[in-house]
Residue frames as qw, qx, qy, qz and C-alpha x, y, z in Angstrom:
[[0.469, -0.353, -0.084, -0.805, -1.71, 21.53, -29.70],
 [0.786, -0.077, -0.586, -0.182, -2.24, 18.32, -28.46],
 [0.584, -0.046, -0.564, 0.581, 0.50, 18.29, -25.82],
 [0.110, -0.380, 0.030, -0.918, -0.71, 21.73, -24.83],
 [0.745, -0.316, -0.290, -0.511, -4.29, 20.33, -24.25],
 [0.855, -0.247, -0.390, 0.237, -2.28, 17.36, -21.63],
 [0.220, 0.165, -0.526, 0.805, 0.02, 19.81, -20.11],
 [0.206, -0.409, 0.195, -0.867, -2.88, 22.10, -19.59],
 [0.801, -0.344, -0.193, -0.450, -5.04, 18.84, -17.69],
 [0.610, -0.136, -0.422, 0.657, -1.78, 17.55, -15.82],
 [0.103, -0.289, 0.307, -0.901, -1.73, 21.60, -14.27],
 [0.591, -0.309, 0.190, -0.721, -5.54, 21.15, -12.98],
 [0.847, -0.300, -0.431, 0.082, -5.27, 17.44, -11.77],
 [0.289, -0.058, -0.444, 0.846, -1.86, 19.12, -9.44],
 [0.398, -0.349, 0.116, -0.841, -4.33, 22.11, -8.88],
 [0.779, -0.359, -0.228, -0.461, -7.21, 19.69, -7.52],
 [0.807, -0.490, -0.323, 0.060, -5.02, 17.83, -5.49],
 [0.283, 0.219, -0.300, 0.885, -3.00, 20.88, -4.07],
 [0.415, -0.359, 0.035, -0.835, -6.14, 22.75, -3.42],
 [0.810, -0.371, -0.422, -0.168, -7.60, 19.40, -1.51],
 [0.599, -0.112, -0.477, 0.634, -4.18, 18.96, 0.69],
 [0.213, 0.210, -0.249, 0.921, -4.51, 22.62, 1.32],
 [0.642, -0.420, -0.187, -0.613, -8.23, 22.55, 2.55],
 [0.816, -0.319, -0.464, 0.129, -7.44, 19.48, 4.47],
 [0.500, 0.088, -0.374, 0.776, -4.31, 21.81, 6.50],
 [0.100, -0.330, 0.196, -0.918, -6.51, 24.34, 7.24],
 [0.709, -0.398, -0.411, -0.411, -9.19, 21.78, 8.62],
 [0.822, 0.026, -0.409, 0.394, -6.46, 20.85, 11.04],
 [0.380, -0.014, -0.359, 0.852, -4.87, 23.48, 11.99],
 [0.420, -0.302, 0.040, -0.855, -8.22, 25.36, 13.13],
 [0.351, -0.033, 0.835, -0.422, -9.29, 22.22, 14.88],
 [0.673, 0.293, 0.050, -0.677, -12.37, 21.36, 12.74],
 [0.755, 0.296, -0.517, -0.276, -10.76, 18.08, 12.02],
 [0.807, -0.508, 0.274, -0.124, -11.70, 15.07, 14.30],
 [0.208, -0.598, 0.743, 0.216, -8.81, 12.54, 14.96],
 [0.679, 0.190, 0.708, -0.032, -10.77, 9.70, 13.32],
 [0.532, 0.837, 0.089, -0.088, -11.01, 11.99, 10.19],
 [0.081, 0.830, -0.552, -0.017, -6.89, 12.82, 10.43],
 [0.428, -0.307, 0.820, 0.224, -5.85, 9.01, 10.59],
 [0.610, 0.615, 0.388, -0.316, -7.93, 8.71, 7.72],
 [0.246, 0.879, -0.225, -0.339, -5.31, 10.80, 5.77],
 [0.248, -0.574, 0.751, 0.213, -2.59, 8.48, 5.41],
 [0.536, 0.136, 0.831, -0.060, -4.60, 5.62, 4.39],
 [0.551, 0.722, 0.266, -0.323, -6.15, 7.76, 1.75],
 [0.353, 0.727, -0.571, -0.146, -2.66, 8.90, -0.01],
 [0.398, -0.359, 0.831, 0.147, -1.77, 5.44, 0.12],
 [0.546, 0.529, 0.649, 0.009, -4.81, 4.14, -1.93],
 [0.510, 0.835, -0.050, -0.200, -4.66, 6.93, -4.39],
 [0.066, 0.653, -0.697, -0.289, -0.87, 5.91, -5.21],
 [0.484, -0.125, 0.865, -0.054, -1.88, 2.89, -5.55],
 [0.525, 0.652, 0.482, -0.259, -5.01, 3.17, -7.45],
 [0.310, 0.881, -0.249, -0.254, -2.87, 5.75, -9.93],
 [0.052, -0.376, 0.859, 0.344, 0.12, 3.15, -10.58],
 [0.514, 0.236, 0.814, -0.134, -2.32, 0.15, -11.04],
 [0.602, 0.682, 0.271, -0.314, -4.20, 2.43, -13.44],
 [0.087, 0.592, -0.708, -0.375, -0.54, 2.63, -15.59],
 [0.089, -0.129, 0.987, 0.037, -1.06, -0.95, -16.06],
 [0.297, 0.331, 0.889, -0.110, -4.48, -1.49, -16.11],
 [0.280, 0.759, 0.342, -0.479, -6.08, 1.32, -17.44],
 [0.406, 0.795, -0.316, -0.320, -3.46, 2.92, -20.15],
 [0.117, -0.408, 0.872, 0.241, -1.48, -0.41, -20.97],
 [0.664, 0.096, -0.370, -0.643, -4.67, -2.31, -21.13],
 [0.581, -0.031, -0.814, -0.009, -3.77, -5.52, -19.14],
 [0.695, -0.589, -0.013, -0.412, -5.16, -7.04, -16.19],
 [0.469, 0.129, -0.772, 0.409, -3.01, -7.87, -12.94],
 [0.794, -0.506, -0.308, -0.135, -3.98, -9.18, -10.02],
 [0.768, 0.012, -0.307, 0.562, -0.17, -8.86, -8.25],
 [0.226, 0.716, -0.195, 0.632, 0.01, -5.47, -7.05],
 [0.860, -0.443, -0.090, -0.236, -0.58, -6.42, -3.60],
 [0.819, 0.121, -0.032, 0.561, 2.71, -8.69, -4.20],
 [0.480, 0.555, -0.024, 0.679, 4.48, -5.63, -5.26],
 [0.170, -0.739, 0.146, -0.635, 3.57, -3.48, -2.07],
 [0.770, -0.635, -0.048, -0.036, 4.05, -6.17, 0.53],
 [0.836, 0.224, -0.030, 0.501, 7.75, -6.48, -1.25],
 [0.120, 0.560, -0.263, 0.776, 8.37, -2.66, -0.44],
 [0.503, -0.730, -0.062, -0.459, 6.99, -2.61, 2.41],
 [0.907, -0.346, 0.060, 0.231, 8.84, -5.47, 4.32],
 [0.479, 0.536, -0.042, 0.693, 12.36, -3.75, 2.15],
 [0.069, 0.667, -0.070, 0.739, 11.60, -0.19, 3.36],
 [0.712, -0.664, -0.027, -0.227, 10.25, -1.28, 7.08],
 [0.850, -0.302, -0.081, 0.423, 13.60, -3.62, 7.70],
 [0.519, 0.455, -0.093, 0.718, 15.71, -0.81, 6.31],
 [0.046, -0.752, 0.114, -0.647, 14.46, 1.29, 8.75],
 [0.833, -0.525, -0.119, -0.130, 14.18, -0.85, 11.34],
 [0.829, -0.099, -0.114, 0.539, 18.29, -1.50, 11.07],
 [0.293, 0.521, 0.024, 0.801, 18.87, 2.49, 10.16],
 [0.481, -0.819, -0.246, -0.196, 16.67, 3.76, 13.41],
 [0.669, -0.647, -0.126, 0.342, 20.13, 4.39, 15.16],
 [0.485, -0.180, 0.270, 0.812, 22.11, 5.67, 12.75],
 [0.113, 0.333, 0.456, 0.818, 19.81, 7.82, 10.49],
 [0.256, 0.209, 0.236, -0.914, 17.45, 10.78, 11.57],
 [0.531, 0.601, 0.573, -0.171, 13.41, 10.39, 10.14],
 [0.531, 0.698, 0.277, -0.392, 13.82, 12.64, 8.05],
 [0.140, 0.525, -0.759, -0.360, 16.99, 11.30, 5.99],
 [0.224, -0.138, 0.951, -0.161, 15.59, 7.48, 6.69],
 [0.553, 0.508, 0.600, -0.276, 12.34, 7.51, 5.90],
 [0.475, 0.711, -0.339, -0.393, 12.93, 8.91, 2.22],
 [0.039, 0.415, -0.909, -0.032, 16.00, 6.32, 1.97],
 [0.474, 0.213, 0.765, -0.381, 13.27, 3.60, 3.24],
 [0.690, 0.463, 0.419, -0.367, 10.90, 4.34, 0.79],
 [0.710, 0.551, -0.337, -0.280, 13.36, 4.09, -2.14],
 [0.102, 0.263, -0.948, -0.145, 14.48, 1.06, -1.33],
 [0.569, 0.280, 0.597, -0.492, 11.10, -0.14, -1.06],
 [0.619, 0.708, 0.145, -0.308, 10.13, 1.09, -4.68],
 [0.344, 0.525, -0.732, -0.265, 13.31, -0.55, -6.03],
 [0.340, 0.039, 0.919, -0.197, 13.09, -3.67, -4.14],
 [0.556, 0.459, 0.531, -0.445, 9.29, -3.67, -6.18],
 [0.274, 0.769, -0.343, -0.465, 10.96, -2.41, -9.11],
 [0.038, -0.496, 0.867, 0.022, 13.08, -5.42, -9.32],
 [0.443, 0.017, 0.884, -0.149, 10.56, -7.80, -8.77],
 [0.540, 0.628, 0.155, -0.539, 8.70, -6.13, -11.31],
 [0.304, 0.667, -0.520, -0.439, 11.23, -6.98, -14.01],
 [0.309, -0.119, 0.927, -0.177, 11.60, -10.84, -12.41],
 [0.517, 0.338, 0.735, -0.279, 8.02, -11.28, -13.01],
 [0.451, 0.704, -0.005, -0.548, 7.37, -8.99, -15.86],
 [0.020, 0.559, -0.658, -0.504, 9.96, -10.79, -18.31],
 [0.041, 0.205, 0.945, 0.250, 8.04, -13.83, -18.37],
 [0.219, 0.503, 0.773, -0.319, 4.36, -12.89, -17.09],
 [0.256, 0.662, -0.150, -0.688, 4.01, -9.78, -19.60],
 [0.111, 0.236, -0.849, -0.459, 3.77, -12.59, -22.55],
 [0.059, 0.501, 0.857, -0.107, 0.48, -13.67, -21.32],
 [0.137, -0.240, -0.134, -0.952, -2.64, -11.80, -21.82],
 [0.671, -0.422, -0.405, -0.457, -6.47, -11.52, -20.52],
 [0.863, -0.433, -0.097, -0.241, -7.22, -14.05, -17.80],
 [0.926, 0.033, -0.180, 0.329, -3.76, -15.91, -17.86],
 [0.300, 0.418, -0.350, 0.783, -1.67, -12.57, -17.23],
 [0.569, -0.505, 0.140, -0.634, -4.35, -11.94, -13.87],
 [0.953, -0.216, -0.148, -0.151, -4.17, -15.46, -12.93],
 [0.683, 0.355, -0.280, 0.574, -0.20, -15.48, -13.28],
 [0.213, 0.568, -0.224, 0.762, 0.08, -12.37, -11.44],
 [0.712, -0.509, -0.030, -0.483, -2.75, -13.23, -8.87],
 [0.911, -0.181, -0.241, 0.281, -0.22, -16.55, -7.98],
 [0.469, 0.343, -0.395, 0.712, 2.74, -14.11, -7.67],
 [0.292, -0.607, 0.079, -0.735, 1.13, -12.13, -4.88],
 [0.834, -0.354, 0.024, -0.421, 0.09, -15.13, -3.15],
 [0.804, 0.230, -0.333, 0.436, 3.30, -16.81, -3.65],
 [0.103, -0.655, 0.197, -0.723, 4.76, -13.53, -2.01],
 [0.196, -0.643, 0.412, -0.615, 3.30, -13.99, 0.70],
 [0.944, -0.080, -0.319, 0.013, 3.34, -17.46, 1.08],
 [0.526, 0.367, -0.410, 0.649, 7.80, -16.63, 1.15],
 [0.018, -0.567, 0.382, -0.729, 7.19, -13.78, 3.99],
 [0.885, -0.410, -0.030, -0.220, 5.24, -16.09, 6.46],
 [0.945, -0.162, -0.199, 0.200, 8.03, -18.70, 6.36],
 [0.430, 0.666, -0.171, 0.586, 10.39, -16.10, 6.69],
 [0.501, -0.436, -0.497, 0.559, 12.35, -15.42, 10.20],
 [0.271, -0.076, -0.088, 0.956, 13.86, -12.07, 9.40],
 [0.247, -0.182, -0.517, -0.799, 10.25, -10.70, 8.44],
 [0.216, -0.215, 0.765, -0.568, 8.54, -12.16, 11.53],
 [0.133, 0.045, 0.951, -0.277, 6.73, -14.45, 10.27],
 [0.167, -0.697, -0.597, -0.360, 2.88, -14.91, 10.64],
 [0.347, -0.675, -0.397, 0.516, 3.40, -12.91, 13.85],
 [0.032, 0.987, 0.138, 0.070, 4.15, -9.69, 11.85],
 [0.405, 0.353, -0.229, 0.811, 7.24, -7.39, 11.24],
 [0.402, -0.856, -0.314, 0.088, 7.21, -5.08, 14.63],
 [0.451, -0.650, -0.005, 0.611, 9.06, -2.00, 15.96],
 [0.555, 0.448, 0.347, 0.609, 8.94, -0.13, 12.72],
 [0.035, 0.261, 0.140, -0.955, 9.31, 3.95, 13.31],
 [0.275, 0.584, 0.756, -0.110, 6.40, 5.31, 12.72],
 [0.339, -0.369, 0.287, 0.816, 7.68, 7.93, 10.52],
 [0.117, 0.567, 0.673, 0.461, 4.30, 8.35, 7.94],
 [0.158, -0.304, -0.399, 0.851, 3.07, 11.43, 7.99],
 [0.626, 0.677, 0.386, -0.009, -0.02, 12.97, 5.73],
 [0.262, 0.874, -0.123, -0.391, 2.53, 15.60, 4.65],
 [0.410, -0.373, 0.822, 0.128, 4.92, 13.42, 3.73],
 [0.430, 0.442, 0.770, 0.165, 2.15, 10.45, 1.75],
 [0.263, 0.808, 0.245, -0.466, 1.17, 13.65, -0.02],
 [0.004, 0.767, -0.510, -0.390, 4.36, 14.73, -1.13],
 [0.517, 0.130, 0.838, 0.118, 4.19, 10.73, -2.66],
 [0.526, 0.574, 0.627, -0.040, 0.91, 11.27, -4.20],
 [0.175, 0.903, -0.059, -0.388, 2.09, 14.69, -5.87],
 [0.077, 0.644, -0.602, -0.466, 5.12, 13.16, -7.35],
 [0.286, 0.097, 0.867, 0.396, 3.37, 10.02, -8.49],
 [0.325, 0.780, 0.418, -0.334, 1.05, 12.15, -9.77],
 [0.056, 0.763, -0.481, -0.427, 3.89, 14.09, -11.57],
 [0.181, -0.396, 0.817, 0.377, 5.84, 11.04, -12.97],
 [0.553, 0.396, 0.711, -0.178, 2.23, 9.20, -13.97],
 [0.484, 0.766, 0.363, -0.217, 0.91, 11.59, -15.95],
 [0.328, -0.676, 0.494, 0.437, 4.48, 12.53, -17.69],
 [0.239, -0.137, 0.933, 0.232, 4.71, 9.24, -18.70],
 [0.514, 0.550, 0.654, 0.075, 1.19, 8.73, -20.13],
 [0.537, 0.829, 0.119, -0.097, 1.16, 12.38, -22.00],
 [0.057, -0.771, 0.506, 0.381, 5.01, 11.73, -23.16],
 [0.408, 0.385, -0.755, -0.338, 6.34, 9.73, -26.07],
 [0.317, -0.104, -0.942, 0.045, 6.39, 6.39, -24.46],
 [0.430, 0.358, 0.653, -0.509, 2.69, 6.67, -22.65],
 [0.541, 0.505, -0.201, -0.641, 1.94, 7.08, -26.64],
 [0.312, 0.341, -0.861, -0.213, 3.70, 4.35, -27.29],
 [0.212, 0.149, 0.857, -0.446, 1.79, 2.41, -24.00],
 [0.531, 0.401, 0.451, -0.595, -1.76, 3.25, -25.16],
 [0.492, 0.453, -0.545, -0.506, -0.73, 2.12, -28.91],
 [0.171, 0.057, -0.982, 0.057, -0.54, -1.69, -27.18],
 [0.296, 0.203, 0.769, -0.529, -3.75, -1.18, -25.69],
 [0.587, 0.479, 0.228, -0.611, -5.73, -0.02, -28.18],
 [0.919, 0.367, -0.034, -0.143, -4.47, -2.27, -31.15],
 [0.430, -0.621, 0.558, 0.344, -0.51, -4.14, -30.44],
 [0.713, -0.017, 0.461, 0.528, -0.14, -5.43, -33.78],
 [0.366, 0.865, 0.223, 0.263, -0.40, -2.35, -35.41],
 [0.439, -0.856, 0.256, 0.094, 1.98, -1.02, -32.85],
 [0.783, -0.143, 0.558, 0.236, 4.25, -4.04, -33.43],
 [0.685, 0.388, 0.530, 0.316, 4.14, -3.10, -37.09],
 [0.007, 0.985, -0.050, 0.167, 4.77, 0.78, -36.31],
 [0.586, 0.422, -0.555, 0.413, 7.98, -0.32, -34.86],
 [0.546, -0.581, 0.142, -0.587, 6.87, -0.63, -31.60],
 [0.540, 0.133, -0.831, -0.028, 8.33, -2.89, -29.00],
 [0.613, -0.504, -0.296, -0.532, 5.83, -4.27, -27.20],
 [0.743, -0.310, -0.362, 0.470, 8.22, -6.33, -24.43],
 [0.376, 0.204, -0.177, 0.886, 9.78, -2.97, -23.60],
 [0.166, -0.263, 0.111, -0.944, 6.86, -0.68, -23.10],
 [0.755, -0.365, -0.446, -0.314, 4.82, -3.42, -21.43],
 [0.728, -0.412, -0.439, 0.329, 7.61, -3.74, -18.97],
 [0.098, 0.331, -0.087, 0.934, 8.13, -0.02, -18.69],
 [0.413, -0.539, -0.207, -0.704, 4.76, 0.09, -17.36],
 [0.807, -0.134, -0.574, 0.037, 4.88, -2.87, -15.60],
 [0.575, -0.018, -0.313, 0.756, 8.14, -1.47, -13.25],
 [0.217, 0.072, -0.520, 0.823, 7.01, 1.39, -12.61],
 [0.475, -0.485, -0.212, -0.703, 4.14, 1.08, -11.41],
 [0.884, -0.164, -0.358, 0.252, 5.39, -1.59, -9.37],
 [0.334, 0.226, -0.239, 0.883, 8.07, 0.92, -8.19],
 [0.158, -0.270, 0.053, -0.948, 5.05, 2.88, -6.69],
 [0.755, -0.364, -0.380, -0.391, 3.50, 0.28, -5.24],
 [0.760, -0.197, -0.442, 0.433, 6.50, -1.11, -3.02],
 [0.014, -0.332, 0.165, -0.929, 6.42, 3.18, -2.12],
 [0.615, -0.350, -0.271, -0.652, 3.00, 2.91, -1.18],
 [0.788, -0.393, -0.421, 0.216, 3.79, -0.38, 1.30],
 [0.538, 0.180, -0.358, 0.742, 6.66, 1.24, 2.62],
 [0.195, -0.331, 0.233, -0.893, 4.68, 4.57, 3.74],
 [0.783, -0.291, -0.423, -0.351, 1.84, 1.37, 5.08],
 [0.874, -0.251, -0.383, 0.164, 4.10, -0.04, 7.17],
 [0.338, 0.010, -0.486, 0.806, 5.83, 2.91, 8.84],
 [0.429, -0.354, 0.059, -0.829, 1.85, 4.46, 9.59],
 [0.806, -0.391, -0.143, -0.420, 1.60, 1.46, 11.66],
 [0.372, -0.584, 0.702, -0.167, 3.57, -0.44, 14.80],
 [0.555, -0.233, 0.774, 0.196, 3.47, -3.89, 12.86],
 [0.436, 0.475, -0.277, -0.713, 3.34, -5.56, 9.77],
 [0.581, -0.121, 0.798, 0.104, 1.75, -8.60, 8.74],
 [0.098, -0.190, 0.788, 0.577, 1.87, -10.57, 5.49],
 [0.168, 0.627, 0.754, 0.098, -2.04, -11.42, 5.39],
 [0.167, 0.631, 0.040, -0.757, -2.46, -7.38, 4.91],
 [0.198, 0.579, -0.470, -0.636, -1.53, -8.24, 1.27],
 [0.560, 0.244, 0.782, -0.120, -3.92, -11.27, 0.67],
 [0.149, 0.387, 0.731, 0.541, -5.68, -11.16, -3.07],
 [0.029, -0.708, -0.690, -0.146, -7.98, -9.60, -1.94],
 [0.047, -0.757, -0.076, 0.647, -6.09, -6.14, -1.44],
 [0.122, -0.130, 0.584, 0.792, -5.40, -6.51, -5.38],
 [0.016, 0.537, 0.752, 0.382, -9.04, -6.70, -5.99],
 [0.148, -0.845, -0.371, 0.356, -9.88, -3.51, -3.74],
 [0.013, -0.679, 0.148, 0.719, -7.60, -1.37, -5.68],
 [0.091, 0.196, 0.768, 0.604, -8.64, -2.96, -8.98],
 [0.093, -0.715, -0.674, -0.163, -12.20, -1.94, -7.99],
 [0.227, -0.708, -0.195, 0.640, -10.65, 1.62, -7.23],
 [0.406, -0.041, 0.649, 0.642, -9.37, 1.23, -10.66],
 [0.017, 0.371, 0.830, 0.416, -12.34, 0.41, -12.00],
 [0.012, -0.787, -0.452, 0.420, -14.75, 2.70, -9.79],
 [0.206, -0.577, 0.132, 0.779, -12.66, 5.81, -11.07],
 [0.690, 0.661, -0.145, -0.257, -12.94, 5.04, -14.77],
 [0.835, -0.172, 0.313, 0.418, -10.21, 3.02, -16.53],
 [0.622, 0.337, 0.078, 0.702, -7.34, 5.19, -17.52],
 [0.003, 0.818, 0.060, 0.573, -8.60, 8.35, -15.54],
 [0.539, 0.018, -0.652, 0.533, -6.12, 9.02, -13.02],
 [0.196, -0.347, 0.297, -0.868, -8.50, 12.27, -11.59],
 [0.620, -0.334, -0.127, -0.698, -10.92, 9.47, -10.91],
 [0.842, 0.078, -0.532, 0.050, -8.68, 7.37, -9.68],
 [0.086, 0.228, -0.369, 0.897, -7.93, 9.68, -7.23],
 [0.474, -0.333, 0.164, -0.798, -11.33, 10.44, -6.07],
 [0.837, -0.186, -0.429, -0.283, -12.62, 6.75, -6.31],
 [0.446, 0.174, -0.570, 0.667, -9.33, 5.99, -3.97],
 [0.162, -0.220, 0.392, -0.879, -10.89, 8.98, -1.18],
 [0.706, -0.198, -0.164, -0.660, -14.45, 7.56, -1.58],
 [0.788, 0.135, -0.601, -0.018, -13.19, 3.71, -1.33],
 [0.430, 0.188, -0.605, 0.643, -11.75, 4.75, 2.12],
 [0.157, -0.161, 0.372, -0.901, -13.83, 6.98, 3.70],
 [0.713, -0.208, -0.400, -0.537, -17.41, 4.75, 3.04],
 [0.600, 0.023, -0.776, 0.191, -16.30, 2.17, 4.92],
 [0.321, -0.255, -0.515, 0.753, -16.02, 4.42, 8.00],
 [0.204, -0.122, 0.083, -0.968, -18.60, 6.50, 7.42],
 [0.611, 0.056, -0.703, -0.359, -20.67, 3.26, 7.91],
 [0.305, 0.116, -0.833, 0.447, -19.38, 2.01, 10.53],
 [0.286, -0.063, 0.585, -0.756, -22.17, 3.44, 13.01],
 [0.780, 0.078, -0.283, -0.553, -24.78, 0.93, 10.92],
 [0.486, -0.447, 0.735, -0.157, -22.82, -1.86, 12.56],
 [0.526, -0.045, 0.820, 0.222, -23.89, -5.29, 11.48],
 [0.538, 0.728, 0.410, -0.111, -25.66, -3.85, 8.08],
 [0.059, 0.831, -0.398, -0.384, -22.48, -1.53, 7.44],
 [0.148, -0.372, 0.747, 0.530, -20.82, -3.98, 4.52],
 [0.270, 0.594, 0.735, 0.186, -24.15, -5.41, 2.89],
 [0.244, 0.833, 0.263, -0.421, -24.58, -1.54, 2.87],
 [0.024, 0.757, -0.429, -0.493, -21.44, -0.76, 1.00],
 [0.322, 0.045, 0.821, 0.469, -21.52, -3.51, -1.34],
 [0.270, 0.667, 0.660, 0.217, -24.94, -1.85, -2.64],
 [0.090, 0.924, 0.056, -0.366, -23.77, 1.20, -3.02],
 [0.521, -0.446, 0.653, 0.322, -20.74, -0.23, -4.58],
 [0.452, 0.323, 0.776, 0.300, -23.17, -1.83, -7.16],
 [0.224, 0.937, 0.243, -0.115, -25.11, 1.65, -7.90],
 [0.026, -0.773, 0.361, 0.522, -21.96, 3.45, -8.15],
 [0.379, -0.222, 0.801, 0.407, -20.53, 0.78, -10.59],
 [0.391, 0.681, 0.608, 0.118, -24.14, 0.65, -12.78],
 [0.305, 0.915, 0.174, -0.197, -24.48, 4.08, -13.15],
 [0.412, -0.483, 0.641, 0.432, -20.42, 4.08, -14.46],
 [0.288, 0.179, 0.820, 0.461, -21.35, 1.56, -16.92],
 [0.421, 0.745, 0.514, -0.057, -24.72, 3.56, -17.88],
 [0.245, -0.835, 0.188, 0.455, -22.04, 6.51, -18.40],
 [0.407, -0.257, 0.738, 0.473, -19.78, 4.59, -20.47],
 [0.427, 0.537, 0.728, -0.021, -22.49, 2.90, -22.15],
 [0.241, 0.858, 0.436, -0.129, -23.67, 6.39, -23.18],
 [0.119, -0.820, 0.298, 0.474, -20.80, 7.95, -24.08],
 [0.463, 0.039, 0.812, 0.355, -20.08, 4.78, -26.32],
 [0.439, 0.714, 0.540, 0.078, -23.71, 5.15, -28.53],
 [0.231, 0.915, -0.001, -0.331, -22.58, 9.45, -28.86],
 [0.182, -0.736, 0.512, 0.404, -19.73, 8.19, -30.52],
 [0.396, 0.024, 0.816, 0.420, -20.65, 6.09, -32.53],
 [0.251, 0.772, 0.518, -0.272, -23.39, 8.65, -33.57],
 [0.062, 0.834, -0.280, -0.471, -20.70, 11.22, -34.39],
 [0.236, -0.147, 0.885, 0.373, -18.91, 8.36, -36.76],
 [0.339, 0.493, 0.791, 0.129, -22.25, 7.43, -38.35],
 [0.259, 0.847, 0.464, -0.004, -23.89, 10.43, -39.16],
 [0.121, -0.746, 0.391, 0.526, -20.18, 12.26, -39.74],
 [0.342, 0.019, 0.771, 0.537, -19.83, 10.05, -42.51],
 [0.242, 0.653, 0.718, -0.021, -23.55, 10.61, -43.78],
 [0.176, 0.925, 0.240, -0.235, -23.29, 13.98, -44.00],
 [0.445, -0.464, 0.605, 0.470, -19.69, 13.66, -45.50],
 [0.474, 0.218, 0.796, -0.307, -21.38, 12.30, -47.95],
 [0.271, 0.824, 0.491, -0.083, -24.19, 14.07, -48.59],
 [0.228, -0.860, 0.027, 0.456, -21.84, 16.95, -48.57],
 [0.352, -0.398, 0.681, 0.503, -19.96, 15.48, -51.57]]
């Protein structure tokens, strides 16, 4: 019954973001969508894959990194040179696939590098750990010729497309939610919510910590990859700390562990910015206070949702009880 109940809320997250893509095509193709709205698109399905692996890791594992950032400048710079050497010999539309997995292995890989030790930490020390890898990262691609440097990777095809970043978001949408309502995402949300009970269920916690770990990583170095062919260069400050802390706070906007709200927070997190923009020098002091309202009224949410449960526990016993 259970699984039933997760198939049947995996079907209407695909519905909701089928029925969005398909509203957005017909905004297009009837003209009713400006061009400032239609580059818009890409940037969105990049943040929602993001936002949706991150939650794997942050939301239904339970730990806090700071590295994902790391993990997408690593595909990107992968999936951009691959194409950059394939652009004579491979069509777009064999190349760019090919690109993005090697991107999301390349990320994969580093995921496992970092994960073997940094997945032994917790709290603060596994963020702090993970916050140096990123910054390490891109410490490596600066000094780096093949990678150009501070000047930026250039001449990448531009080969993003929204239909394309869709087709992304749909299948990390697929493989996400799989994984959280299939054995092992049971097994993942047993480490979050108590690991030594897990640990004592036969659970191994190094495994399904770096299960998450990888791929979500995997779907982050996807996510650079489709970044850096929707634009003519790439540099290495794109992926500063401070792009792990914008999709942690997409994370967090959405809810932690909800991947429809990681989704929406993702659309919102993009479009504010620019829907600002005509407030000029007031337009980020605005969005950081709306930022804060949205984020209160979250916690008042939580908050409340916390007290009805512990209402239903208190006064389910009581009347248990009474009833006896």
């Amino acid at each position: 019954m259970k699984s039933n109940k997760a198939r049947r809320k995996n079907y209407i997250t695909y519905a909701i973001a089928v029925g969005a893509f398909a509203v957005t095509m017909i905004l297009i193709f009837t003209g009713n969508a400006s061009r400032h709205m239609q580059s818009m698109l890409v940037p969105i399905c990049i943040n929602i894959i993001l936002a949706v692996s991150l939650n794997l890791v942050v939301g239904i594992l339970g730990e806090l990194s700071l590295g994902h950032a790391g993990f997408m400048s690593v595909g990107a710079y992968a999936g951009c040179l691959f194409s950059i050497y394939m652009e004579q010999m491979l069509p777009a539309v064999i190349r760019f696939p090919l690109a993005m997995l090697a991107g999301g292995l390349v990320a994969a890989v580093f995921g496992i590098i970092v994960g073997i030790p940094v997945l032994r930490l917790k709290g603060d020390y596994l963020a702090i750990v993970t916050l140096a890898f990123g910054e390490i990262i891109r410490s490596i691609i600066i000094n780096l010729n093949f990678t150009g440097g501070a000047a930026g990777l250039k001449n990448t095809p531009q080969d993003a497309t929204f239909i394309s970043a869709f087709v992304v978001v749909l299948l990390t949408l697929i493989v996400v939610l799989n994984l959280i309502s299939s054995k092992q995402g049971r097994a993942i949300m047993s480490l979050r919510d108590n690991a030594i009970a897990a640990e004592s269920c036969g659970i191994h916690i190094g495994y399904y910590k770096l299960m998450a770990f990888v791929v979500a990583a995997f779907f982050a170095g996807v996510a650079g990859v489709i970044y850096g062919h929707n634009y003519s260069i790439l540099t290495a400050g794109t992926f500063d700390y401070n792009k792990s802390i914008e999709i942690l706070v997409i994370v967090v906007l959405g809810g932690m562990g909800s991947i429809r709200g990681s989704m929406i927070a993702a659309i919102v997190m993009t479009v504010l910015p620019e829907a600002l923009r005509f407030l000029s020098d007031y337009r980020m002091l605005i969005y950081a206070v709306i930022l804060i309202v949205i984020m209160l009224c979250s916690a008042s949410q939580t908050v409340l949702k916390l007290k009805e449960q512990l209402k239903a526990v208190f006064f389910g016993q009581k009347n248990g009880k009474e009833e006896i």
